[in-house]
C-alpha positions in Angstrom: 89.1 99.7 106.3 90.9 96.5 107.6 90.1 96.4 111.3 92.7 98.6 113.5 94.0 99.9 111.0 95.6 103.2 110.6 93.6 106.0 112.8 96.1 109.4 112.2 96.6 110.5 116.0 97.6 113.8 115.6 99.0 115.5 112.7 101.7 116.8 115.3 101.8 114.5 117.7 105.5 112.7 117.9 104.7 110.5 120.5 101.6 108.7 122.0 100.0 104.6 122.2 100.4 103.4 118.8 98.1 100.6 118.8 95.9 100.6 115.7 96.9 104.0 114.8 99.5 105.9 112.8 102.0 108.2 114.3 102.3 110.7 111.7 103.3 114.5 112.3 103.3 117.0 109.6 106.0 117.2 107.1 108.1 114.5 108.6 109.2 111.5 106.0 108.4 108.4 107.9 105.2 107.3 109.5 104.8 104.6 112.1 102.3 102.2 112.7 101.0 99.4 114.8 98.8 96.9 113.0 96.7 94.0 115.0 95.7 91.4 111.8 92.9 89.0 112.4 94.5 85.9 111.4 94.6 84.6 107.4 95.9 81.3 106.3 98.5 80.4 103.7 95.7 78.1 101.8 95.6 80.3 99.5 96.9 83.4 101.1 94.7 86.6 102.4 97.0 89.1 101.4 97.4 92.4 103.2 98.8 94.3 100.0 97.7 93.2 96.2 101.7 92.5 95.1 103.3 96.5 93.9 106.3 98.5 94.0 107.0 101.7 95.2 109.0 103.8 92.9 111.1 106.0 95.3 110.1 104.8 99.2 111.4 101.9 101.0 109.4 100.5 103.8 109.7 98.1 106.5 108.0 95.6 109.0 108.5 94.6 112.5 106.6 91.6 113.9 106.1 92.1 117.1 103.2 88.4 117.9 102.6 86.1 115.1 104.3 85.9 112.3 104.0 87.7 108.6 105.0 85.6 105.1 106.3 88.2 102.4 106.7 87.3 98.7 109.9 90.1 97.6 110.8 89.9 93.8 110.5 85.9 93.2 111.5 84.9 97.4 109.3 84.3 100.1 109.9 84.5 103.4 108.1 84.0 106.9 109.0 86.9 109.6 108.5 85.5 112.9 107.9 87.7 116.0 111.2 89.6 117.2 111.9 89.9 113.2 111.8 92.3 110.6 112.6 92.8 107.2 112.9 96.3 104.7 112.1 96.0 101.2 113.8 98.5 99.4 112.1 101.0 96.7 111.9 99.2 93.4 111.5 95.5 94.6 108.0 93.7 94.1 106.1 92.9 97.1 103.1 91.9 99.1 102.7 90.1 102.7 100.3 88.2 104.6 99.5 86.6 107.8 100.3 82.9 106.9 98.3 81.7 110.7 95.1 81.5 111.3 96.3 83.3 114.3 96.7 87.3 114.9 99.8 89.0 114.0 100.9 92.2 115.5 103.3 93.9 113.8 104.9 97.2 113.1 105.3 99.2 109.6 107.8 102.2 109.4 106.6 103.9 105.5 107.2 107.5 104.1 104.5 109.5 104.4 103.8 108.6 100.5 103.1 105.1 101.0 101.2 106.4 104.1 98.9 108.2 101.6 98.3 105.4 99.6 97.7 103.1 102.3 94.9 105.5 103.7 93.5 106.0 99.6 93.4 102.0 99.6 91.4 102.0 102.6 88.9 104.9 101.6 88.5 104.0 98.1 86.0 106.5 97.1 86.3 108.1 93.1 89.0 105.2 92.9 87.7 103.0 90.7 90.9 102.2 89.0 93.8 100.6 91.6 96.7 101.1 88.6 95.9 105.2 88.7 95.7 105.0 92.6 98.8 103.8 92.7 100.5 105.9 90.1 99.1 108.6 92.0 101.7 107.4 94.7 105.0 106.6 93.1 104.3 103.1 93.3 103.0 100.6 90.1 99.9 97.8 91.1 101.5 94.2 89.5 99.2 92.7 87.5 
């Protein structure tokens, strides 16, 4: 599990510190999170996601320190702090911290792509990213 990543608070709690944790009630469609990364580098990139698509579920990113880079379809683009950007279901994607610097950001996803994030994390019995991702209406790119 990526450090500060994505600790469920409450399954009905709608509002409480978000800091490296997911504010997630039951049965509602969107999750939000706060994520704290380390720092990466753009030499070659530490990607935060391997590149996908998610079938049915957009998702999107607010930076709140740093900056994020995002490769969508064949742009890239760096988000700088007091940005954001949605990628909308069906587009190829990944992102990364392009500064060897932390980046603080936020990430509004359904509760699908929540899922997945947490299988991703926990990858026990997954041996096989394609299926895991299958599993969650999105498609692993090559």
């Amino acid at each position: 599990m990526r450090p500060g990543y994505l600790h469920p608070i409450s399954e009905n709690l709608h509002a409480a510190p978000l800091v490296g944790r997911a504010i997630a009630p039951s049965g509602a469609d969107l999750v939000l999170t706060e994520v704290v990364d380390p720092g990466g580098g753009t030499d070659p990139p530490s990607f935060i996601a391997p590149l996908h698509i998610h079938d049915r579920d957009d998702e999107a990113w607010y930076v709140l320190e740093g900056a994020l880079a995002f490769r969508v379809d064949q742009s890239e683009v760096e988000v700088p702090a007091g940005g954001g950007i949605v990628v909308p279901r069906g587009t190829v994607h990944t992102f990364w911290n392009p500064s060897a610097r932390p980046a603080r950001y936020l990430i509004v996803m359904t509760a699908t792509i929540h899922r997945l994030v947490e299988a991703l994390h926990d990858q026990k019995g997954h041996a096989d990213m394609s299926t895991l991702f299958r599993e969650h209406d999105s498609t692993l790119i090559g």
